[in-house]
N, C-alpha and C positions, 0 to 999 in steps of 0.2 A: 403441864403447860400445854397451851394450845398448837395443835400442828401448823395454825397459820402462821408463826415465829418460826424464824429461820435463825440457824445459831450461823456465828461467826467466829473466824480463827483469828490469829495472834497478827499476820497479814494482813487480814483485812481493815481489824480495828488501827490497826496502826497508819495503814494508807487514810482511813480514813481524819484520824486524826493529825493528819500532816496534811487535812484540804482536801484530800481527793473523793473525787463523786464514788459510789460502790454499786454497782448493778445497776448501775445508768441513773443513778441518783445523786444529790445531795442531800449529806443523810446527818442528822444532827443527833450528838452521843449524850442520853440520860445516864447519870451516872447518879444512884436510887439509895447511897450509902448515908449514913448520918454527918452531919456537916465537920463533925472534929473527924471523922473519917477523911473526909473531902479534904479538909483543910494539911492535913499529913502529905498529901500529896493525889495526883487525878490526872487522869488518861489528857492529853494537850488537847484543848474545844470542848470539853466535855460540861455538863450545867448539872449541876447539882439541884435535885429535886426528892429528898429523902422520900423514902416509903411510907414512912405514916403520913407524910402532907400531900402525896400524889394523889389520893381520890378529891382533895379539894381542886389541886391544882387542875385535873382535867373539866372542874366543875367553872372553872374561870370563863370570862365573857373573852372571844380574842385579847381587844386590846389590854386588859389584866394580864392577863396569860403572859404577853410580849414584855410589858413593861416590868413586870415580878422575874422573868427567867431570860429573857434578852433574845428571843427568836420566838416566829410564828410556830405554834404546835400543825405541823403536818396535815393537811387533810387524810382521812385514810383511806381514801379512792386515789392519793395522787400518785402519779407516775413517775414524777420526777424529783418527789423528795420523800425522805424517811426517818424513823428514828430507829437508833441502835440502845438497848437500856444493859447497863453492868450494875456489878455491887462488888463487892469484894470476891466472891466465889460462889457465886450462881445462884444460892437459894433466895436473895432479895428480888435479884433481877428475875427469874420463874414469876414469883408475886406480881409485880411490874408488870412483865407481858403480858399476864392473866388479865389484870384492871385495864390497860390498854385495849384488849380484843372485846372483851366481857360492855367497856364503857364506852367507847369508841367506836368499836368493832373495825380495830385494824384488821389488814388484811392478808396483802402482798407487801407491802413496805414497814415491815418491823421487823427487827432482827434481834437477837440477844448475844451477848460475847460473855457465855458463862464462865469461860478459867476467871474474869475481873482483875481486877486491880492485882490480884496478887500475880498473875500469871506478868499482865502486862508490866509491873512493878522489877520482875526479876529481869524480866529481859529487855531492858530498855539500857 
């Protein structure tokens, strides 16, 4: 995985998905699992964007992007917003940040919260 992904703890993903900004951000949570994954249950604000459809979905024109996933994708220069990407227990989301930096070339503002869904699942 690339050093520019910043991992995140149980804290933070949580704050964040209760609304709050993380590192002086508004930071919106990919959650990269398969949809009857998704649909079992998913971190609260999180969009589902499975792993095999992510290389299209970064290929989308803005307003596709918006209108298919319900928020603007991040610039990856910006300063005051982000994305956090999960799966269930980290090996999706690795993938994920990789296409992200690789296609995008995020930077400073991506983050991953490897324990996923199971961690967050148990302690909620």
């Amino acid at each position: 995985m690339s050093s520019n992904v910043k991992p995140i703890d149980f804290a933070a993903i949580k704050s964040i998905s209760e609304g709050n900004n993380y590192d002086n951000r508004e930071i919106f949570i990919v959650d990269v699992r398969n949809p009857s994954e998704f649909s079992g249950g998913s971190i609260p604000r999180a969009v589902n964007i499975p792993l095999p459809d992510l290389d299209a979905a970064l290929e989308l024109p803005p307003a596709q992007f918006k209108t298919k996933y319900g928020f603007d994708l991040p610039d990856p220069a910006s300063t005051d917003k982000g994305l956090v990407v999960h799966c269930q227990m980290g090996g999706r989301a690795a993938k994920a940040a990789n296409a992200l930096v690789d296609k995008k070339k995020y930077e400073n503002n991506l983050y991953i919260y490897s324990p996923g869904w199971r961690e967050f699942s148990s302690k909620i």
